[in-house]
ROFITOR-789724 format. One record per atom (N, C-alpha, C): x, y, z. Coordinates in steps of 0.02 Angstrom, whole numbers, padded with zeros to 5 digits, always signed. Atoms other than C-alpha are relative to their C-alpha. Layout:
// residues N
XYZ...
END
This chain:
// residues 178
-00031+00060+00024-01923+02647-03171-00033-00019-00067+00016-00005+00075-01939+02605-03345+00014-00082-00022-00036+00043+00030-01942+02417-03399+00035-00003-00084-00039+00004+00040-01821+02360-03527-00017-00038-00060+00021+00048+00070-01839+02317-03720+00053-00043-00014-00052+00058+00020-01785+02154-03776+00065+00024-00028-00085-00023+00021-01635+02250-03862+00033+00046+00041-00041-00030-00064-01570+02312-03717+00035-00044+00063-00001+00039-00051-01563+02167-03621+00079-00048-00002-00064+00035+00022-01377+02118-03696+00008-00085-00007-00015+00087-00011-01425+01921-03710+00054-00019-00054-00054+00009+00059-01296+01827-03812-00042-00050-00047+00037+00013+00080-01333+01767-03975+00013-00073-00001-00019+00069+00007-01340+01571-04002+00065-00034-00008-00073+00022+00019-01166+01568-04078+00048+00030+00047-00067-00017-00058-01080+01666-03928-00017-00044+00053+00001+00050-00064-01166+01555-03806+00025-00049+00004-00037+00045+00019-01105+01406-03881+00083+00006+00018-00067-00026-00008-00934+01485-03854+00014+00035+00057-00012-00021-00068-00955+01570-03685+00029-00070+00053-00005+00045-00035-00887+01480-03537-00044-00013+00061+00028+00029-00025-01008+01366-03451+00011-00004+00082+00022+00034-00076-01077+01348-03268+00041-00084+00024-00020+00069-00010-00981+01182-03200-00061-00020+00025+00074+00051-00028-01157+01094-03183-00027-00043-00066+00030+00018+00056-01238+00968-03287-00064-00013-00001+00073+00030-00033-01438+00933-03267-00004-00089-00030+00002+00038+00034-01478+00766-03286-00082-00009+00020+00075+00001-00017-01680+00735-03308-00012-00073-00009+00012+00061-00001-01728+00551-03268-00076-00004+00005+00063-00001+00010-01903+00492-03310-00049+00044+00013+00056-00060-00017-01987+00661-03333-00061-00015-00059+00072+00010+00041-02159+00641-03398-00022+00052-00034+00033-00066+00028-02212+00818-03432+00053+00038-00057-00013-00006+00047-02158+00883-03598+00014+00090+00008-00010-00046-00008-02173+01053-03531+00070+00000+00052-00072+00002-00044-02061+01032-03376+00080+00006-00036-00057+00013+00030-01924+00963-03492-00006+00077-00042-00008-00068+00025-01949+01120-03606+00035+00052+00050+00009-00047-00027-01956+01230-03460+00095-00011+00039-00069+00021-00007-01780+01149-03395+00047+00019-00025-00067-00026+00072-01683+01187-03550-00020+00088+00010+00009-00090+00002-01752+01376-03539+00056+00013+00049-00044-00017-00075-01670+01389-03355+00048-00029-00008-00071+00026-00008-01527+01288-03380+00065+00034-00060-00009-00051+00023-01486+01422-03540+00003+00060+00045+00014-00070-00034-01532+01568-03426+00090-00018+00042-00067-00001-00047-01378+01501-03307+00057-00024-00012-00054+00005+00027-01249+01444-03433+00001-00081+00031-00040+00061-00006-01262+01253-03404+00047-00032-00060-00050+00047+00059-01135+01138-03493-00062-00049-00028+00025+00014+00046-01265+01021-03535-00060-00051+00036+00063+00051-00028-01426+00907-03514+00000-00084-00023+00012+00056+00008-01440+00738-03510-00082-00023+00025+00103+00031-00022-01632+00653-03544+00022-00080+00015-00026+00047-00008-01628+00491-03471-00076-00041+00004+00067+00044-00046-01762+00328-03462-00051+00035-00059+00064+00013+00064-01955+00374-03541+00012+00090+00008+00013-00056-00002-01894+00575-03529+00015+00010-00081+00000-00025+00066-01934+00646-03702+00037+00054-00039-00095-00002+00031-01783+00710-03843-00063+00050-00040+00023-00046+00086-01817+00866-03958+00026-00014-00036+00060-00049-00021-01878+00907-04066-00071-00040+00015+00110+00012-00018-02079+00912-04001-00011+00053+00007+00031-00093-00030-02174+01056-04020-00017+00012+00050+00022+00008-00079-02234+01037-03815+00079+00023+00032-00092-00003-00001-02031+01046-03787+00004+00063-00006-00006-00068+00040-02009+01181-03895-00049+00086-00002+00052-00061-00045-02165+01288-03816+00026+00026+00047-00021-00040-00059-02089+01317-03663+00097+00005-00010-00058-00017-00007-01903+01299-03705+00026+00061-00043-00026-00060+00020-01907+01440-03825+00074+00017-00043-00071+00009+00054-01745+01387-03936+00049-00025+00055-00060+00029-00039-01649+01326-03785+00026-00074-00018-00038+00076+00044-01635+01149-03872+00045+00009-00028-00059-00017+00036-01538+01245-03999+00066+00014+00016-00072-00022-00040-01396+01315-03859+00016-00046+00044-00033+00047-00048-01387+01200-03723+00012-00073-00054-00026+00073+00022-01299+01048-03774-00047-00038+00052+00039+00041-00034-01407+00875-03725+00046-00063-00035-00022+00060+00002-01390+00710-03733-00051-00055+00039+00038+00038-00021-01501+00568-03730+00033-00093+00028-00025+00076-00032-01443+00397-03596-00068-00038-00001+00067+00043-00040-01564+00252-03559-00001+00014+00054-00019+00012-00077-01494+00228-03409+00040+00031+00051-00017-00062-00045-01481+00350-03261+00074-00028+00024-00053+00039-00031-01364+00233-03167+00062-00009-00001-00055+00017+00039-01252+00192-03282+00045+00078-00018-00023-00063+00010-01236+00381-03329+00036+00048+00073-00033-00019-00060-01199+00428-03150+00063-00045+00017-00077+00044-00030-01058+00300-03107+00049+00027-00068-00066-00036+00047-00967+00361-03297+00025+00062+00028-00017-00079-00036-00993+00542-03219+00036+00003+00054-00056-00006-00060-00903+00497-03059+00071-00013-00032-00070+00035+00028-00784+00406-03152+00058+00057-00031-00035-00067+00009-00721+00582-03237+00001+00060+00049-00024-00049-00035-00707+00656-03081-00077+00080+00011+00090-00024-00013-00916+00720-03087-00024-00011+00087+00055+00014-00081-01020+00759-02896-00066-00009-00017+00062-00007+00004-01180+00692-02927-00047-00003+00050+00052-00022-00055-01321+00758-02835-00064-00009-00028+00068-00001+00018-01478+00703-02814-00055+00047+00034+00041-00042-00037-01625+00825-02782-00036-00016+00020+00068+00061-00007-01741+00714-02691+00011+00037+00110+00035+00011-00062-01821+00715-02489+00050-00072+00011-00019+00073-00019-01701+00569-02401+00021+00018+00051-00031-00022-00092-01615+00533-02228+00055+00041-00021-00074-00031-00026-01454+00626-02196+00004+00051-00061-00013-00048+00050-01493+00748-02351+00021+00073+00009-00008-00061+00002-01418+00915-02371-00049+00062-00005+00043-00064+00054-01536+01081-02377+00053+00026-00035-00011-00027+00068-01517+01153-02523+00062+00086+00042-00051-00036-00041-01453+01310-02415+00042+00014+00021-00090+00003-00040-01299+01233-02324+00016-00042-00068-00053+00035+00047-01241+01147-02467+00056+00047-00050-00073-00058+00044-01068+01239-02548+00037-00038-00030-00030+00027+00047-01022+01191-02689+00107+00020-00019-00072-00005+00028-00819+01165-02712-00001+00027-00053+00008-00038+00085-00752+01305-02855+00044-00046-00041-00013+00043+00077-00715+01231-03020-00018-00080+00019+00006+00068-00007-00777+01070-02944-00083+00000-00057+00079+00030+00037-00940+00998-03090-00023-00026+00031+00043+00016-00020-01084+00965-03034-00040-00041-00043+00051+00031+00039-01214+00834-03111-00063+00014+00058+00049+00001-00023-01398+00883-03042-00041-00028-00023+00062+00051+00022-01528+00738-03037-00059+00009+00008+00108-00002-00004-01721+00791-03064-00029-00083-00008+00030+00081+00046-01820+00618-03061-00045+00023-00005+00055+00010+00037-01996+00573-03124-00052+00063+00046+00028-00032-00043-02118+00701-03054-00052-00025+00046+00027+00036-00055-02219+00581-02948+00038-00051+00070-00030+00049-00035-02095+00441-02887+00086+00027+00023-00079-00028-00020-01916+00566-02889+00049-00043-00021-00071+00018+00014-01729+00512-02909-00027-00060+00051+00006+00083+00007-01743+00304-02928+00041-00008+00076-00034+00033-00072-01694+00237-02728+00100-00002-00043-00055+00025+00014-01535+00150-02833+00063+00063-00031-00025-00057+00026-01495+00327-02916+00032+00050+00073-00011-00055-00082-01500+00405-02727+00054-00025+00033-00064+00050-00048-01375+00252-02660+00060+00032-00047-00077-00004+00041-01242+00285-02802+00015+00090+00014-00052-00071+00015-01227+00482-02790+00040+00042+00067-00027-00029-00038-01125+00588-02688-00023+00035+00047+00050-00025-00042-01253+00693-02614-00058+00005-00017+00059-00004+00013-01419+00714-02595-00024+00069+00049+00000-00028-00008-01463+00873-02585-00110+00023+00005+00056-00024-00011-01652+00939-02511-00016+00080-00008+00046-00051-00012-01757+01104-02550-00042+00010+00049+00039-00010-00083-01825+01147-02373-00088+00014-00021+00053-00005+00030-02006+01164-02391-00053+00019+00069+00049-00020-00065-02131+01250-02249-00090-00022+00017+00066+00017+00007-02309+01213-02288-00041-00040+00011+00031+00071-00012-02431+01082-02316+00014-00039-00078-00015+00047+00095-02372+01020-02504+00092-00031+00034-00077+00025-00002-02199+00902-02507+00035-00005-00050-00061-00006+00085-02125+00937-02672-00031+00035-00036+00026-00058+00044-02129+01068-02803+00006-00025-00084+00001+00034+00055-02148+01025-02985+00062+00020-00031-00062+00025+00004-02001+00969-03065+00038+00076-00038-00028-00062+00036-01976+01148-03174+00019+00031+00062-00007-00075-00065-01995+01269-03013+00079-00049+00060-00077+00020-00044-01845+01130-02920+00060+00024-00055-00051-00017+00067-01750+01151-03074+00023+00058+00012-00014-00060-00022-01764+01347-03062+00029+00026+00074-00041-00010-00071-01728+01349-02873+00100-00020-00024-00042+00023+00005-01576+01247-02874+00026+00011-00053-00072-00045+00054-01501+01297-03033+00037+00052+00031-00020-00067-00026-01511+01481-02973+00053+00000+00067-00022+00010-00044-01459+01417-02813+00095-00008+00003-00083+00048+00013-01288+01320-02875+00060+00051-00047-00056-00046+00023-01236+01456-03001-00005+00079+00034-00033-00069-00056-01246+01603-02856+00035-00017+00032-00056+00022-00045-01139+01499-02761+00070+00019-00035-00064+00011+00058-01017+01462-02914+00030+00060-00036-00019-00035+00051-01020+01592-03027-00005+00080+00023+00025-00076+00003-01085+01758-02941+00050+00023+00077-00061-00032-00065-00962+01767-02770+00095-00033-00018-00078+00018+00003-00781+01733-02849+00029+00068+00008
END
């Protein structure tokens, strides 16, 4: 087995990604603190063709070189968009016919596992703050609330490695069994 050189690896070029057709998912990152996380977000949410990011609240807007360390030019392809307010951004998103999901620990939550995503139905996925999670009032307004099962002795994974789960998770559902 022989690994593969970067020019072999067929990625698309900034200007075809822009022009490829998009994952129906949107991330939305509500008070993320870590400057890396948010970088590391935009990498993975490039890797799986999202439509687009929304920073919301005290989460930080490229450019920042901390951003731009771990996202690796993904600022440049994924489309973003900076809200104040999570809230407000989730009830417009229903309003066009958006499922927003929050990724948080609550009663009656979905694992991540059984949840099946309707095709061509959009998705909005809510990361909150990496200590306190998706705002109680953010968890009442969305459609589901969807859990990462978790075995151990830790109760949450840092906000990049949920990101990477659950992306991967939502576009093998969507995009890789039609």
């Amino acid at each position: 087995m022989r690994k593969l050189k970067n020019s072999e690896l067929k990625r698309l070029k900034p200007e075809e990604f822009k022009k490829v057709k998009k994952t129906p998912l949107i991330v939305i990152l509500d008070n993320i603190r870590s400057l890396n996380n948010i970088g590391s977000v935009f990498r993975t949410s490039d890797a799986f063709l999202v439509e687009k990011i929304y920073l919301c609240g005290i989460t930080a807007r490229p450019p920042h070189k901390d951003i731009h360390r771990t996202a690796l030019g993904a600022t440049e392809t994924v489309e973003w968009e900076y809200r104040e307010n999570c809230l407000s951004l989730v009830k417009e998103l229903q309003e066009k016919g958006i499922k927003c999901v929050s990724i948080e620990q609550a009663e009656e939550s979905i694992e991540l596992q059984d949840f099946q995503p309707i095709k061509d139905q959009t998705y909005a996925l809510i990361f909150g703050n990496e200590v306190k999670g998706v705002q109680q009032e953010v968890v009442d307004a969305t459609d589901y609330c969807v859990e990462i099962p978790q075995f151990g002795t830790k109760h949450s994974f840092n906000i990049a490695v949920s990101a990477g789960i659950v992306l991967w998770d939502f576009f093998s559902k969507s995009q890789l069994k039609k």
